[in-house]
LOLOMI-79934 format. One record per residue: residue number from 1; x, y, z of N, C-alpha, C, O in turn. Coordinates in steps of 0.02 Angstrom, whole numbers. Layout:
<node NUM; <X; Y; Z>; <X; Y; Z>; <X; Y; Z>; <X; Y; Z>>;
...
! end
This chain:
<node 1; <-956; -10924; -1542>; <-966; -10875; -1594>; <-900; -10839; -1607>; <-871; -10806; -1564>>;
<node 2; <-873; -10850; -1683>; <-810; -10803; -1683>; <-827; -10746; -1737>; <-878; -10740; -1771>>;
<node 3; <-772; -10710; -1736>; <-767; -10633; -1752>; <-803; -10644; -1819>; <-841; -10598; -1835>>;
<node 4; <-798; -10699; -1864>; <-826; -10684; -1947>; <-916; -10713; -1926>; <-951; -10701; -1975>>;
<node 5; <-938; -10732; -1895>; <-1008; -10738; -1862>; <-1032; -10676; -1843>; <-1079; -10652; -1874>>;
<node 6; <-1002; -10639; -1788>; <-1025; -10571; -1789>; <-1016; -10539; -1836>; <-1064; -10505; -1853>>;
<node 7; <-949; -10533; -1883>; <-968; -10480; -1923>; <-1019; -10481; -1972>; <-1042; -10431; -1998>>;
<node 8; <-1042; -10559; -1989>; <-1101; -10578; -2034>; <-1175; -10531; -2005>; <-1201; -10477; -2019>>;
<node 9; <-1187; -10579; -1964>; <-1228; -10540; -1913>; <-1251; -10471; -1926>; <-1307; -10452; -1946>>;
<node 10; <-1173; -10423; -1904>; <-1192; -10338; -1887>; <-1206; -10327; -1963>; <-1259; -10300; -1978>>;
<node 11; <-1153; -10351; -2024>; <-1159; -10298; -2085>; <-1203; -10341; -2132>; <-1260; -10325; -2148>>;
<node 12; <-1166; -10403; -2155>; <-1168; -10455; -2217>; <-1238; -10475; -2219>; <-1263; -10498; -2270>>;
<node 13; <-1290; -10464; -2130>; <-1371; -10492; -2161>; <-1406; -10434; -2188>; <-1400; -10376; -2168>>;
<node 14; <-1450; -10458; -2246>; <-1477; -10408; -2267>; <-1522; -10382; -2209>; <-1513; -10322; -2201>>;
<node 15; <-1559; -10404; -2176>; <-1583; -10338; -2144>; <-1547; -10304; -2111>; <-1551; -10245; -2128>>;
<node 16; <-1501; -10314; -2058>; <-1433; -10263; -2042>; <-1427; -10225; -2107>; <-1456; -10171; -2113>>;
<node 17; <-1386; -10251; -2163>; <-1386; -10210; -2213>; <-1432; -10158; -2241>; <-1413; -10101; -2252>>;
<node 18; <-1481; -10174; -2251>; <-1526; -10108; -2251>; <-1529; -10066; -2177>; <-1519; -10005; -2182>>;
<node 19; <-1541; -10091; -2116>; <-1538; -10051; -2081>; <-1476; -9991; -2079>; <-1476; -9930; -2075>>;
<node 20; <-1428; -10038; -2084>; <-1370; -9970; -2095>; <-1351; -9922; -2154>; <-1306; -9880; -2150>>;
<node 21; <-1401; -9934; -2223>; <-1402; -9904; -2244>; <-1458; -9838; -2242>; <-1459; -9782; -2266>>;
<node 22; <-1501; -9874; -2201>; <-1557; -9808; -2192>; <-1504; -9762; -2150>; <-1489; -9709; -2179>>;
<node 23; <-1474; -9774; -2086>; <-1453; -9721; -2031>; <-1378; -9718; -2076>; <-1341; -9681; -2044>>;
<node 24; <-1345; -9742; -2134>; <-1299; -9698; -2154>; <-1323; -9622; -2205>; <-1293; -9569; -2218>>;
<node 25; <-1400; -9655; -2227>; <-1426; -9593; -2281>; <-1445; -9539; -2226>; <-1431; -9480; -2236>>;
<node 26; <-1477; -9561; -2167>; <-1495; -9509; -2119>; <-1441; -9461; -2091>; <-1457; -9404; -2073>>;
<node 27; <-1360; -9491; -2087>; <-1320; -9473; -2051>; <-1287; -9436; -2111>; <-1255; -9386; -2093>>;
<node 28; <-1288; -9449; -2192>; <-1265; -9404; -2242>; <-1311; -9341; -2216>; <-1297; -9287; -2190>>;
<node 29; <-1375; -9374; -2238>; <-1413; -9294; -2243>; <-1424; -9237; -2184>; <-1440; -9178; -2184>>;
<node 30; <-1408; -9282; -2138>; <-1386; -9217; -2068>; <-1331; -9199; -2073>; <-1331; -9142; -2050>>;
<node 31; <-1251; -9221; -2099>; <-1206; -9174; -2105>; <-1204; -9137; -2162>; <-1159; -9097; -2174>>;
<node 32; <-1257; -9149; -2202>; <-1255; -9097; -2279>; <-1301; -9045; -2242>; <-1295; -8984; -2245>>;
<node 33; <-1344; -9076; -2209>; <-1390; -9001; -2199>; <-1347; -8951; -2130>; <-1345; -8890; -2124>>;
<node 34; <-1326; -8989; -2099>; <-1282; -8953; -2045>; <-1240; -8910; -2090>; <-1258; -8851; -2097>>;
<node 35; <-1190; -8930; -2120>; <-1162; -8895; -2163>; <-1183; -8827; -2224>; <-1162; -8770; -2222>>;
<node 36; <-1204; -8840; -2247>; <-1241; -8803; -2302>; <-1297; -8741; -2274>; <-1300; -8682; -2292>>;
<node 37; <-1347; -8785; -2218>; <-1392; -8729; -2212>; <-1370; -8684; -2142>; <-1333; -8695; -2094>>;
<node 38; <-1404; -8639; -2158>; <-1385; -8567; -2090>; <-1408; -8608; -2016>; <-1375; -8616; -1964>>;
<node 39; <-1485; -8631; -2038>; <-1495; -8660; -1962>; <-1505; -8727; -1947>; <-1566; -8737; -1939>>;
<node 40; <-1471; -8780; -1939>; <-1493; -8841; -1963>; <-1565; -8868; -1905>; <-1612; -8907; -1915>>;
<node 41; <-1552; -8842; -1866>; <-1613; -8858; -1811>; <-1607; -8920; -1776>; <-1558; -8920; -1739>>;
<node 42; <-1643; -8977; -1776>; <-1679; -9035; -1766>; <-1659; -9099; -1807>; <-1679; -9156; -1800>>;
<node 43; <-1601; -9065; -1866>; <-1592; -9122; -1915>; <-1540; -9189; -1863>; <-1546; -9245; -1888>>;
<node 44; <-1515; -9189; -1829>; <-1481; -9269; -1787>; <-1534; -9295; -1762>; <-1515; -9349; -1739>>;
<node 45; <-1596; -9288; -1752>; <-1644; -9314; -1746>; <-1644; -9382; -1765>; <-1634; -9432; -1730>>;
<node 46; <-1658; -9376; -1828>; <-1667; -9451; -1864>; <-1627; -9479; -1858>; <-1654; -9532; -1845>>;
<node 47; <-1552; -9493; -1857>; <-1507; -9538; -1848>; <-1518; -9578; -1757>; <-1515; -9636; -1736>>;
<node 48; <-1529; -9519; -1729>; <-1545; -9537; -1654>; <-1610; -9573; -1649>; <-1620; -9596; -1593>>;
<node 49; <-1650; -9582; -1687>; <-1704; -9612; -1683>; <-1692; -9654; -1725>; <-1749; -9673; -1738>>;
<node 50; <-1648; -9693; -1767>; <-1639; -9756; -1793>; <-1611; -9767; -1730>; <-1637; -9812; -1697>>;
<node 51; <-1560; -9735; -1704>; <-1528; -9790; -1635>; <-1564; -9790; -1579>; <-1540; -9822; -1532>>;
<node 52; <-1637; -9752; -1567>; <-1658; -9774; -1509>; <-1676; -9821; -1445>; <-1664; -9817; -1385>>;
<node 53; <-1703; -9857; -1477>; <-1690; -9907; -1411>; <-1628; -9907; -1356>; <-1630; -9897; -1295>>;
<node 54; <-1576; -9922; -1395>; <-1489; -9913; -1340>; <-1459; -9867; -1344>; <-1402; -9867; -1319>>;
<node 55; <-1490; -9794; -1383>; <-1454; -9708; -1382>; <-1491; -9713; -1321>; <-1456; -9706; -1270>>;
<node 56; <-1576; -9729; -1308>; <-1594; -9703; -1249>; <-1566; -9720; -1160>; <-1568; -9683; -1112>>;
<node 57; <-1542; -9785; -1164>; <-1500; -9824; -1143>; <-1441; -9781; -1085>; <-1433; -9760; -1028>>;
<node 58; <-1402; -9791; -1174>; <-1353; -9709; -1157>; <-1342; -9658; -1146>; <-1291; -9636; -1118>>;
<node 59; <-1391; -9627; -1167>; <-1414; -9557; -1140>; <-1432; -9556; -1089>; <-1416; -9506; -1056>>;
<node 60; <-1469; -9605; -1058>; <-1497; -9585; -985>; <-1420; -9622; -958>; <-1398; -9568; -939>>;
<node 61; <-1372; -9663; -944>; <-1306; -9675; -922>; <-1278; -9611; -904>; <-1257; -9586; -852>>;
<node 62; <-1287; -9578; -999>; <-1232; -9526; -980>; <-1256; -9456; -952>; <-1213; -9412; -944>>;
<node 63; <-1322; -9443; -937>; <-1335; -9394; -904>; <-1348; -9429; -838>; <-1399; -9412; -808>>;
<node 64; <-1313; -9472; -813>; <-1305; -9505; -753>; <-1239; -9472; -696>; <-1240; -9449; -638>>;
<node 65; <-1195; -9481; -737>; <-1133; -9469; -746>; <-1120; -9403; -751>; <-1106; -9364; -705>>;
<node 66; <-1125; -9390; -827>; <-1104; -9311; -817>; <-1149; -9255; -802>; <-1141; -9198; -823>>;
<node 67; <-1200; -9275; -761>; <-1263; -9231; -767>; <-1306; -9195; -818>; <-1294; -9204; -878>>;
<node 68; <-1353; -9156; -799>; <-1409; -9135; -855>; <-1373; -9093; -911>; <-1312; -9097; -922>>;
<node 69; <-1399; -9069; -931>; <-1376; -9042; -991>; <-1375; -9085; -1066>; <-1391; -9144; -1077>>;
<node 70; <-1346; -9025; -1121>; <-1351; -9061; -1181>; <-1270; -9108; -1201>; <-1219; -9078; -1184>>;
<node 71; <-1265; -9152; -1224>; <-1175; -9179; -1219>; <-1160; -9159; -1291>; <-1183; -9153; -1348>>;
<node 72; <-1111; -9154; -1254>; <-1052; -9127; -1319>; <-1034; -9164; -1396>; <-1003; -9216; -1402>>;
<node 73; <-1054; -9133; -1438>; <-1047; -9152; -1493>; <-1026; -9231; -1511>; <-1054; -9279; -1539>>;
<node 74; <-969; -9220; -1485>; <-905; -9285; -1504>; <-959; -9323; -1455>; <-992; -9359; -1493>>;
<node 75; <-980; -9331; -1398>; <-1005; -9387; -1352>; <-1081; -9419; -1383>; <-1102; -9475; -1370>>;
<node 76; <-1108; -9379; -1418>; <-1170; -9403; -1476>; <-1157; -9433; -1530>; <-1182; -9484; -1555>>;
<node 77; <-1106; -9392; -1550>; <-1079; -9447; -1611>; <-1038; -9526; -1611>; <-1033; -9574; -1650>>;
<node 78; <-1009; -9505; -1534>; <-987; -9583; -1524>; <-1029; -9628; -1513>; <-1022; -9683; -1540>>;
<node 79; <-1096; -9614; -1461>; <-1143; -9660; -1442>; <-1183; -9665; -1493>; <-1222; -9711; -1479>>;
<node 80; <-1202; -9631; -1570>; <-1221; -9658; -1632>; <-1177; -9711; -1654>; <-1210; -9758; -1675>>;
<node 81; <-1098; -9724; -1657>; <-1051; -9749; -1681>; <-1059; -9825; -1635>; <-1052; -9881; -1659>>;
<node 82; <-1074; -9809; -1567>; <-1067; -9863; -1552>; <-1135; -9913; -1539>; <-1131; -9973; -1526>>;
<node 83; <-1189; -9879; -1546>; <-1271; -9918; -1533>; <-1281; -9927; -1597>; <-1315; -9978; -1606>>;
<node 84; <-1266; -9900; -1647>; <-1290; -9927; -1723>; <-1268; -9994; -1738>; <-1312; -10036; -1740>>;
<node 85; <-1194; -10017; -1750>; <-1187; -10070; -1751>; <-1218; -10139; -1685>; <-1246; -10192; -1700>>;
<node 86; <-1206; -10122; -1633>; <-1244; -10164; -1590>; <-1314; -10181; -1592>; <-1335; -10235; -1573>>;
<node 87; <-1367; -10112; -1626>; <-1412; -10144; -1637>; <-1422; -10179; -1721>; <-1468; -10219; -1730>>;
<node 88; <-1392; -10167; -1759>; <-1361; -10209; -1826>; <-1349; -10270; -1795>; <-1387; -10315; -1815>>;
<node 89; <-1294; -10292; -1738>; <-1304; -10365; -1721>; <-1371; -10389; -1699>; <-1398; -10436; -1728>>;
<node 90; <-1401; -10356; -1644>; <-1446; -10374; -1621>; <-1519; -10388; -1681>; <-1562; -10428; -1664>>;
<node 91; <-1525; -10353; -1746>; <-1555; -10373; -1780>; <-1553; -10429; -1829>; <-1601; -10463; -1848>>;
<node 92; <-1472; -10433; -1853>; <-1467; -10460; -1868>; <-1462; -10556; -1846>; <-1474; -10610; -1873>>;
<node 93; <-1440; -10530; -1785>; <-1470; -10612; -1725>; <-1554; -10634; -1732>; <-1574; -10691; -1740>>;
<node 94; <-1592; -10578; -1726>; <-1635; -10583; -1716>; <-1673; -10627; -1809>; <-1706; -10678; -1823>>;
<node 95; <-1652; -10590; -1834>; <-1683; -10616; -1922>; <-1636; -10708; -1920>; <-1670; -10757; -1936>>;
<node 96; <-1575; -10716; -1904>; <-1561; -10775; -1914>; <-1595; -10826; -1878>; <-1617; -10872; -1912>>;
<node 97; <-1606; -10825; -1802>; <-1654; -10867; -1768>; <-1719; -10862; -1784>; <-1756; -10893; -1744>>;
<node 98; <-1753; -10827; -1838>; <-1804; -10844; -1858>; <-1794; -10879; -1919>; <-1838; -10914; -1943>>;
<node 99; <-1727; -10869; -1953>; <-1738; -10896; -2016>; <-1732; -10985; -1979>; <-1779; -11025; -1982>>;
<node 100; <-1694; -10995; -1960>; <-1679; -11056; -1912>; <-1741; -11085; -1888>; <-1757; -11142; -1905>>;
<node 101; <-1765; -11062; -1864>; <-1819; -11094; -1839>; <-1886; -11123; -1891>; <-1925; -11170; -1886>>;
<node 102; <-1876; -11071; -1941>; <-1917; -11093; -2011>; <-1873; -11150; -2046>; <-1904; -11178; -2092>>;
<node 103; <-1818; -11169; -2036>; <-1781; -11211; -2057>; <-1790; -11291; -2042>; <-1793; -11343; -2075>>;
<node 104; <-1793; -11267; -1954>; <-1838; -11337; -1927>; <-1888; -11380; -1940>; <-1890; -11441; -1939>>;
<node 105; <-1942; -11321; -1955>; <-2004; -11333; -1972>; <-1999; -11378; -2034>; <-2020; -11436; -2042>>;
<node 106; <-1968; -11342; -2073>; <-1965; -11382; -2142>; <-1948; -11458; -2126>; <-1981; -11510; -2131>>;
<node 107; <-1893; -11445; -2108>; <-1869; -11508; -2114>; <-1923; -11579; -2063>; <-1945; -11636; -2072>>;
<node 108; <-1920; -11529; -2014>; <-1973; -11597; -1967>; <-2040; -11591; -2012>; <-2069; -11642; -1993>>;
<node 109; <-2057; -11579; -2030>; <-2121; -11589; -2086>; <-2128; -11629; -2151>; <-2174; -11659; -2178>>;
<node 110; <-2062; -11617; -2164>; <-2026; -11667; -2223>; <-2035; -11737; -2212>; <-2044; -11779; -2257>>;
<node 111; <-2033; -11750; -2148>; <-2042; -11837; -2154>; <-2093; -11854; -2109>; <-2095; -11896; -2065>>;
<node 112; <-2132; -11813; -2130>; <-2222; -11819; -2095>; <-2245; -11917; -2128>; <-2261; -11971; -2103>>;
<node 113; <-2234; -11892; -2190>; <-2276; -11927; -2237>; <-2242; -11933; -2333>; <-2194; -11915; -2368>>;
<node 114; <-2301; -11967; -2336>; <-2289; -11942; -2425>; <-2311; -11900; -2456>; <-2371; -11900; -2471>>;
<node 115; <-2272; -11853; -2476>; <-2308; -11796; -2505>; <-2274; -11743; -2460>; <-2251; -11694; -2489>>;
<node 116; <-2268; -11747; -2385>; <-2259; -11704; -2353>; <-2206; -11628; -2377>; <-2156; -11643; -2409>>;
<node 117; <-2216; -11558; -2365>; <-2191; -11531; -2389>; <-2183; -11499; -2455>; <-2156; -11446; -2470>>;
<node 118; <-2215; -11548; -2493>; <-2221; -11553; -2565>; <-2275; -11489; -2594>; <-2335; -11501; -2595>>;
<node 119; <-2253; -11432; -2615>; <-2327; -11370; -2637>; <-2368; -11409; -2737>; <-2347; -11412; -2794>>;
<node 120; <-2405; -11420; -2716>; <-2450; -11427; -2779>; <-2480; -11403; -2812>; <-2506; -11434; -2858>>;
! end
């Protein structure tokens, strides 16, 4: 697998592609509301919950390490930076070996017979 395979993968499949566009609209609208409003509250929420599966991962690592507490700004925003795209590959792996495997099908079905394959 070389570097233009992964990058297909993380960005170029459409479902990666939509996925990263949901957690980039999530990650606009938490720094507009951080910004703008007095209390933003709860708004990194949603970006952290598009990356859950491997934020949770990390989070429990890094309160391994640096103990309990809440981590520092910059250390949330990197482990968004860095589990978003990984799970963008990982989805995007995941949608190609299915498209693949529907690929098979076709084709070994194709020379069943006559007709085979054929929608009427």
């Amino acid at each position: 697998m070389n570097a233009r395979t992964l990058a297909h993968l993380t960005f170029a499949n459409p479902a990666s592609a939509i996925y990263l566009g949901l957690v980039g609209v999530a990650a606009v609208v938490a720094a507009a509301v951080t910004l703008f409003a007095p209390d933003p509250g709860f708004v990194w929420v949603l970006p952290a919950l598009f990356a859950f599966p491997l934020m949770l991962v990390v989070a429990l690592v890094q309160a391994a390490v640096l103990g309990e507490g809440q981590p520092a700004t910059w250390l949330f925003l990197t482990e968004l930076v860095v589990c978003v795209p990984l799970q963008s590959l990982a989805l995007g792996t995941i949608v190609e070996a299915s498209r693949g495997r529907l690929r098979l099908r076709r084709r070994a079905g194709a020379g069943a017979g006559a007709g085979a394959g054929r929608a009427d």
